[in-house]
C-alpha positions as MATLAB code, in Angstrom:
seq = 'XXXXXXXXXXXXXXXXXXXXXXXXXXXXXXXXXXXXXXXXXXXXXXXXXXXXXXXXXXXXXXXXXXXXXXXXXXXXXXXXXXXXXXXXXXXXXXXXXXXXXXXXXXXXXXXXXXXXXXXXXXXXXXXXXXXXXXXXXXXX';
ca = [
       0.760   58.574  -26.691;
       3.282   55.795  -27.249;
       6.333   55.663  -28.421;
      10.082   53.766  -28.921;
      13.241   54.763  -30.029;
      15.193   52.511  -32.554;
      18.411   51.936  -34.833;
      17.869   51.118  -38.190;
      19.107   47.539  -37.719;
      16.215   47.318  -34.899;
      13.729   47.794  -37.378;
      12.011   44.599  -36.210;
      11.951   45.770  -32.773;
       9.849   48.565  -33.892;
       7.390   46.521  -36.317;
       6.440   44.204  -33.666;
       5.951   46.874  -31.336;
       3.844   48.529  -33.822;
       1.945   45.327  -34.314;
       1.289   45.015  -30.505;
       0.349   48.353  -30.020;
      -1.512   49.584  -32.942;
      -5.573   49.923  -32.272;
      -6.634   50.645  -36.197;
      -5.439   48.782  -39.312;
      -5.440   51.922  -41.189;
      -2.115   53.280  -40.289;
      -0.990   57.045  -41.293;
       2.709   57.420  -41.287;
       3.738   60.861  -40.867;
       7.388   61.740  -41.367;
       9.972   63.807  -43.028;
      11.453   62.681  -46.566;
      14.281   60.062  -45.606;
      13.073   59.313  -42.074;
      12.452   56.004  -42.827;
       8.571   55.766  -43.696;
       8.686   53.230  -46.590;
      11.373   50.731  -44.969;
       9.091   50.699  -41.678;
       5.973   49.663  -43.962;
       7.985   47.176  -45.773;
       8.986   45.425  -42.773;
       5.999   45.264  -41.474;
       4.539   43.869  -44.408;
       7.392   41.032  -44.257;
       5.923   40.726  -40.770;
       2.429   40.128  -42.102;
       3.649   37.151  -43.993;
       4.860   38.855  -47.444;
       7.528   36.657  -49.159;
       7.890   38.267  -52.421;
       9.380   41.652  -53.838;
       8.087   44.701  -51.905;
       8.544   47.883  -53.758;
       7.680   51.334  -52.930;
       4.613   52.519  -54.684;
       5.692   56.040  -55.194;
       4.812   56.034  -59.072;
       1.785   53.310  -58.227;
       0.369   55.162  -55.927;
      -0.859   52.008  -54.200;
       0.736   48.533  -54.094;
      -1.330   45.715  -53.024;
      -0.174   42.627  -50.935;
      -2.140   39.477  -50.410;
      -1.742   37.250  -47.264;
      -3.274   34.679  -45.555;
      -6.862   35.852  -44.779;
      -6.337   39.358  -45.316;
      -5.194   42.145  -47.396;
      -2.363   45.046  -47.156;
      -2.810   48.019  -49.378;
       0.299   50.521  -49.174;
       0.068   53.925  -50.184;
       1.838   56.696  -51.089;
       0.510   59.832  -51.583;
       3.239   61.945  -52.005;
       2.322   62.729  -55.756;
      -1.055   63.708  -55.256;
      -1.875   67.146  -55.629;
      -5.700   67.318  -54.127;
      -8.165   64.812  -53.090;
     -10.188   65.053  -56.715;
      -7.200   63.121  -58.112;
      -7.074   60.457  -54.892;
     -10.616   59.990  -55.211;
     -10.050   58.971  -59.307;
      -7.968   56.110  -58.522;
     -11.226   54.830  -56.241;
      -9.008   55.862  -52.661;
     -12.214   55.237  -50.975;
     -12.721   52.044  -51.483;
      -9.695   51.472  -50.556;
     -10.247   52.712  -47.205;
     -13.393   51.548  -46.853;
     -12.476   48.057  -45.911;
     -11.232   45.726  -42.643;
      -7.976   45.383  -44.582;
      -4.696   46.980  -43.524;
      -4.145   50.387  -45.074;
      -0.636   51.959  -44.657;
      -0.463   55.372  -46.396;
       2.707   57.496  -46.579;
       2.438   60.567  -46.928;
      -1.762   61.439  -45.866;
      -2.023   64.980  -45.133;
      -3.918   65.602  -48.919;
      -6.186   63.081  -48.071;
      -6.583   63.977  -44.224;
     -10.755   64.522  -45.323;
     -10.680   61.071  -46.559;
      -9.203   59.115  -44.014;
     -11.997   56.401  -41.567;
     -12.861   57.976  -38.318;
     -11.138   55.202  -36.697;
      -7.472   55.121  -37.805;
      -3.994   55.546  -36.327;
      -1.342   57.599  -37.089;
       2.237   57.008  -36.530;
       4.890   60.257  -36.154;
       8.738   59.090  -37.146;
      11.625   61.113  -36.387;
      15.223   60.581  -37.205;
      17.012   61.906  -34.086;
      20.616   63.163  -34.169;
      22.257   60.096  -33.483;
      20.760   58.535  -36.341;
      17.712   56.366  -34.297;
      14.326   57.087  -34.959;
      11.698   57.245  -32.276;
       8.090   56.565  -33.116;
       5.248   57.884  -31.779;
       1.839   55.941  -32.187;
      -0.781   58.718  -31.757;
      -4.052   58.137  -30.278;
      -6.754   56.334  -32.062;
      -8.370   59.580  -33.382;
     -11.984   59.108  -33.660;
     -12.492   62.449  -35.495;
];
């Protein structure tokens, strides 16, 4: 397990240490409400090479990002109830793909998720950092 410890206004410490460290492009980000989960995503989508408005897709469910040569898809599954209603708005083809897939939020669709995927633990410690741990590649 790896992990780093961060201030909010180090955010892009942590994104580039996520980008050198993680071994899957489909990323789970596990975390409690508030820790952080959807301003780590968006900057590493600005990372990627985003320019334009990047919005949470709590009501969405999915927001999708093109950038050069590739494709970011950004969930958030914090509505769904059960993995019926993930699989009506097609989540498998979604994560059936070489694309990155960041999904906030993935415990309902835990039976879902690739094989090979990685899954990232924030915490917001006492002193108002975060650390983050980057989990093994789990390979079910």
């Amino acid at each position: 397990m790896k992990c780093i410890s961060y201030s909010l206004e180090e955010v892009n410490k942590a994104v580039k240490w996520i980008l050198e460290n993680v071994e899957s492009k489909v990323v789970l980000f596990h975390g409690e409400m508030g820790v952080g989960k959807t301003t780590l995503i968006k900057s590493i989508i600005k990372e990627l090479g985003i320019t334009q408005e990047i919005s949470s897709p709590t009501y969405a469910i999915v927001n999708e990002y093109e950038i050069e040569n590739d494709i970011i898809y950004h969930f958030d599954c914090y509505r769904l109830k059960s993995v019926e209603e993930a699989l009506t708005i097609g989540i498998e083809e979604y994560l059936d793909t070489t694309h990155w897939v960041f999904i906030e939020w993935p415990n309902v669709i835990n039976e879902l998720v690739p094989l090979k995927h990685t899954t990232l633990q924030l915490v917001c410690n006492e002193d108002n950092t975060r650390t983050l741990k980057i989990m093994p590649v789990n390979n079910k």
